[in-house]
N, C-alpha and C positions, 0 to 999 in steps of 0.2 A: 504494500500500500504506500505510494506515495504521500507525501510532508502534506501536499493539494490536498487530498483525496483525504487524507485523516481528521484534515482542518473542516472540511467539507460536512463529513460526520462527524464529529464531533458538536458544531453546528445544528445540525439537525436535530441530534438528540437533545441539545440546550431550546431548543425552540417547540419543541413536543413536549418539553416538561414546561415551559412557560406558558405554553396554550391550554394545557392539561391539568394547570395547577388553579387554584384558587377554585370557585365556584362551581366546579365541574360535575360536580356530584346535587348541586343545592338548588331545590325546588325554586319557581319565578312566581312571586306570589303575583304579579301584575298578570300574566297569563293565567296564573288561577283564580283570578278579580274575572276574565273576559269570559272565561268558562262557564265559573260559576254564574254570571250574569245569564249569559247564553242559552242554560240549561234549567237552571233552579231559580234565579231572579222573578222570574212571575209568576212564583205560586210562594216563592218564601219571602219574611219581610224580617226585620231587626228580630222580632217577637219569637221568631222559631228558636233565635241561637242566644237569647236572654230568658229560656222557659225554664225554670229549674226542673222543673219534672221531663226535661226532654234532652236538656243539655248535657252535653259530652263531660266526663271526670278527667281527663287525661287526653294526651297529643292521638294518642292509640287509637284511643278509641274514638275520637274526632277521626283521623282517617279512615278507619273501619267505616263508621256510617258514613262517610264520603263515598267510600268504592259500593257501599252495598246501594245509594241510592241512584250511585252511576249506571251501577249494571239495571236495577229496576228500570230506569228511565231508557235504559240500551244506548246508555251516552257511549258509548265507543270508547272511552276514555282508560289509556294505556296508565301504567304504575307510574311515571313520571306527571302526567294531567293527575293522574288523581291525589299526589303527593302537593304538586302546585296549588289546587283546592284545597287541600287540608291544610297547607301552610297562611294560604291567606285567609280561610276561616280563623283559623288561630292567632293571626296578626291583628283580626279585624274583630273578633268576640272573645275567645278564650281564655288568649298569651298565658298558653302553658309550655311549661319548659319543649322545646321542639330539639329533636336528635341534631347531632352536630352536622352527620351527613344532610339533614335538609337544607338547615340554619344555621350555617357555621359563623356567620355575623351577630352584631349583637343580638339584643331579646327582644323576643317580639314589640312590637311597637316602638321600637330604637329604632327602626332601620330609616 
């Protein structure tokens, strides 16, 4: 391998770890804002995610009933959508502790 050729890779590897690094793993809650509008916006209001009798305990269990009302609705919505819902629910009613891989930034409602 040429001194070119090493520098070259070398290179590449530093530029696949800087693309790959920071948020690559962490839910968009602004696309989980468009989702959720999209799909549950016009049948839920503030009221649904302030009902003590209906509110989520935990980040968990907010994304649980996230994916379980996706699938009712046949929202299509892959483990990454349904992780972005569950984060911006949580940003936006919950701010319960959220796993680092979603939210590796401050806590909810800091961002």
């Amino acid at each position: 391998m040429t001194e070119n050729t090493a520098r070259r890779a070398l290179a590449a590897v530093a530029l696949a770890a800087v693309l790959g690094a920071g948020d690559a793993y962490a839910a968009d809650p602004a696309r989980g804002r468009a989702l959720y509008e999209a799909r549950c916006g016009g049948c839920h209001n503030e009221s649904v995610h302030n009902d003590n009798s209906r509110k989520a305990r935990n980040f968990e269990e907010a994304r649980r009933r996230v994916a379980g009302f996706g699938a009712q609705l046949d929202a299509g919505w892959n483990d990454a959508q349904t992780d972005d819902v569950a984060v911006y629910l949580n940003d936006r009613y919950y701010k319960f502790p959220c796993p680092a891989a979603l939210c590796p930034g401050p806590a909810p409602g800091k961002r």
